[in-house]
C-alpha positions as a printed Julia matrix, in Angstrom:
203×3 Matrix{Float64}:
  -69.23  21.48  -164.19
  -68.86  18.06  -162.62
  -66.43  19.28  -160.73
  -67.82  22.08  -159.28
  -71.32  19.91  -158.37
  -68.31  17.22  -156.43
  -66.85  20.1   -154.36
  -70.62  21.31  -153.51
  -71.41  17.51  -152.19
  -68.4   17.4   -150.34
  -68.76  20.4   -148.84
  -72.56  19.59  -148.09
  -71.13  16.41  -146.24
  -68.51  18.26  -143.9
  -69.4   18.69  -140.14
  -69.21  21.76  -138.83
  -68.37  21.65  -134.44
  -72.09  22.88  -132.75
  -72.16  26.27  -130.35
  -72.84  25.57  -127.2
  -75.23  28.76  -127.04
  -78.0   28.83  -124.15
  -81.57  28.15  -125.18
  -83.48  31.72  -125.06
  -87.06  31.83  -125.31
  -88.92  32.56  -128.07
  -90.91  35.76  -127.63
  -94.44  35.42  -130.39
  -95.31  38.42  -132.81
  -98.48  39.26  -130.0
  -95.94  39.51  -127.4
  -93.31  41.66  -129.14
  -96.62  44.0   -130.23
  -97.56  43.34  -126.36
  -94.59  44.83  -124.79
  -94.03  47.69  -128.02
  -97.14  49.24  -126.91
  -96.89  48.91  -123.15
  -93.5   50.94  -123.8
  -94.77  53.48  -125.41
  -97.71  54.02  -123.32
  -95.44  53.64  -120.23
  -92.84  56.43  -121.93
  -95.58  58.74  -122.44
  -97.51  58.59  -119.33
  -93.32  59.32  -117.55
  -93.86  62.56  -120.04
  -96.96  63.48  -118.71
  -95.73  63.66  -115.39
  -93.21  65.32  -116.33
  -95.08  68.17  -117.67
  -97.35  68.15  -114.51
  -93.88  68.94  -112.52
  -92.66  71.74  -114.86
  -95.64  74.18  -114.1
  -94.5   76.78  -111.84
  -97.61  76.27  -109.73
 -100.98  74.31  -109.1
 -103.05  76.88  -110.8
 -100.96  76.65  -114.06
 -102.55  73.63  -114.95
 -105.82  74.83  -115.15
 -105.36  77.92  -116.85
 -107.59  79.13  -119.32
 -105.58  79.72  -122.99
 -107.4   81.47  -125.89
 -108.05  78.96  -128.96
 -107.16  75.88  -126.58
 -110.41  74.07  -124.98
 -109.24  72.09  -122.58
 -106.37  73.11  -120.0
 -103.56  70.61  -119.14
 -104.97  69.34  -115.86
 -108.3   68.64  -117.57
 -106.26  66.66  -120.2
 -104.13  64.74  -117.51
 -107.47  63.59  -115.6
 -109.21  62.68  -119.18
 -106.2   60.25  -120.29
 -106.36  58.53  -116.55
 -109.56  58.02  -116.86
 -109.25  56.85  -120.76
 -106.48  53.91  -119.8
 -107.72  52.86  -116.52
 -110.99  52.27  -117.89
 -110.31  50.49  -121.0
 -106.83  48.38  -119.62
 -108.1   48.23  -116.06
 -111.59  47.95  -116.27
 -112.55  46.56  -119.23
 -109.25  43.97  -120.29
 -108.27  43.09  -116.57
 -112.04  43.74  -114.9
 -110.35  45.43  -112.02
 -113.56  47.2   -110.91
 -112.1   50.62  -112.14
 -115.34  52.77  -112.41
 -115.26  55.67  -115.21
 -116.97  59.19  -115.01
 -115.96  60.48  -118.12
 -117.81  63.85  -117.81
 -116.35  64.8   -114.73
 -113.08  64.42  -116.48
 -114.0   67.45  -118.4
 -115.66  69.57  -115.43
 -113.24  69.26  -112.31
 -111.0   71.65  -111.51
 -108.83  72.9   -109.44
 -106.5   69.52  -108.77
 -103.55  70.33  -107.09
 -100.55  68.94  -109.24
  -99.27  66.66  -106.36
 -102.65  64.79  -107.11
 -102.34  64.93  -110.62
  -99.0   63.01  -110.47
 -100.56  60.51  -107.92
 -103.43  59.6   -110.83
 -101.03  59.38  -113.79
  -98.74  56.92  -110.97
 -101.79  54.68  -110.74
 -102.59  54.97  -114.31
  -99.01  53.41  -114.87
  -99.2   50.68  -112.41
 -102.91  49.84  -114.22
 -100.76  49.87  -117.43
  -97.97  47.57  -116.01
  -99.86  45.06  -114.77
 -102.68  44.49  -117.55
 -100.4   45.12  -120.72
  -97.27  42.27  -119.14
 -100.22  40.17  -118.43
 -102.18  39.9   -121.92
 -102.0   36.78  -123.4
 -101.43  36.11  -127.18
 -105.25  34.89  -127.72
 -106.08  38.44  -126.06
 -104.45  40.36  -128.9
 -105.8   38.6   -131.29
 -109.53  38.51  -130.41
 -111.58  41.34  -130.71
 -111.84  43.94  -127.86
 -114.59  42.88  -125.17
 -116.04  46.43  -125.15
 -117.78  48.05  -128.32
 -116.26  51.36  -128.78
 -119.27  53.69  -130.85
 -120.8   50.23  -130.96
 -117.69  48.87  -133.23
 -116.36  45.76  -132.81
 -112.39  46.51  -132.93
 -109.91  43.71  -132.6
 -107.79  44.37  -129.46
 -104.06  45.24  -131.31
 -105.58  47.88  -132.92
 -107.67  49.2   -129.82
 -104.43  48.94  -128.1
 -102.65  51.3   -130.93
 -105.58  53.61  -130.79
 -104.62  54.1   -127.06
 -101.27  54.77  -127.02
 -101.88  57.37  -130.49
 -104.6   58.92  -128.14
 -101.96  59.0   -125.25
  -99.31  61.14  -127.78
 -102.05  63.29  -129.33
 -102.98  64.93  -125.63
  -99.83  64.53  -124.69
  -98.61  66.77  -127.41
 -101.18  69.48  -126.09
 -100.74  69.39  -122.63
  -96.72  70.16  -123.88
  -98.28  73.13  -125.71
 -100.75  74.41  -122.86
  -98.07  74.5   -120.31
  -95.3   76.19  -122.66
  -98.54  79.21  -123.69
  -98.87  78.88  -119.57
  -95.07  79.26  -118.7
  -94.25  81.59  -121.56
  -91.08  78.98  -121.74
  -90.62  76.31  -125.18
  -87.68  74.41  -122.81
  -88.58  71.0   -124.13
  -88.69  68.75  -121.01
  -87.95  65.06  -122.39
  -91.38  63.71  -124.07
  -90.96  61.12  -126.72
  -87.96  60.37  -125.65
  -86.04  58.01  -127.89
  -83.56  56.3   -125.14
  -87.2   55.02  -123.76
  -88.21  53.29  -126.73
  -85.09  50.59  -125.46
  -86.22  50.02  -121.94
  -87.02  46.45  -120.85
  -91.03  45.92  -120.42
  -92.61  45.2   -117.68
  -90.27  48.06  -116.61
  -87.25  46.17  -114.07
  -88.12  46.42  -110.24
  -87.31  50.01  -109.05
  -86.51  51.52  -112.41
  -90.02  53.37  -112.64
């Protein structure tokens, strides 16, 4: 026994040569969360575009499909409106004005301008999610959703599950549409490992 508490001492007492390993900085828990959800918002909104290019035509959008209320290009103009209000306007105060009923009435958008609203929905995403701060995420979110006070992770998490969920059903409108299931790339897992804020020119 005393012999095996000497070799643990002596071994204790041995140097061991240092690394010479650069200093990286030490990302917090809020920013890890910060740039997880600005991913998967970022991945999704790509997806939604996508989508938007894969109907044959800029009626196809806004076709009407039994059992499904709202048509794709409603959908598309309902989640811009959703993240530019609540990242642009009310987190980053960019002056981003929402009419969320004429989300749900206009019609009739030609898919080139559908794909130039979910563009500026991702730049609004890019610049307010790489810019919240650690004391952002973990305060409560300014705005009052149904008059609840929500802190701001989970807001943010709400988002990007509200992002998927209409995402999934603009997928589905566009496949009853097209009469084709060809997947076209949403939730794609090869996203999930790009760098965020996305590298310059890799949008």
């Amino acid at each position: 026994m005393d012999q095996c508490h000497s070799s643990r001492r002596q071994n204790e007492r041995r140097s061991f040569p240092r690394l010479n390993r650069p200093e990286l900085p030490m990302k917090s828990m809020e920013m890890d969360f910060r740039d997880n959800v600005g991913r998967l918002l970022l991945r999704d909104l790509q997806a939604v575009r996508c989508e938007i290019e894969h109907y044959p035509d800029d009626e196809g959008p806004w076709k009407a499909v039994p059992g499904l209320t709202n048509a794709g290009g409603t959908l598309v103009l309902h989640l811009a409106g959703n993240l530019q209000h609540f990242l642009g306007a009310v987190l980053a105060n960019n002056g981003y004005v929402r009419n969320r009923d004429v989300e749900f009435v206009k019609r009739n958008v030609s898919r080139a301008d559908l794909i130039r609203e979910v563009e500026v929905t991702i730049a609004t995403v890019t610049s307010v999610m790489s810019s919240l701060s650690a004391s952002e995420i973990q305060g409560l979110f300014p705005q009052a959703p149904n008059n609840m006070r929500v802190p701001t992770d989970i807001w943010l998490m709400h988002l990007a599950t509200h992002l998927s969920y209409h995402l999934g059903q603009i997928d589905y409108h566009r496949r009853c549409v097209t009469g084709d299931p060809t997947p076209v790339g949403t939730l794609s897992l090869p996203a999930l490992l790009l760098p965020f804020p996305p590298m310059q020119g890799s949008a």
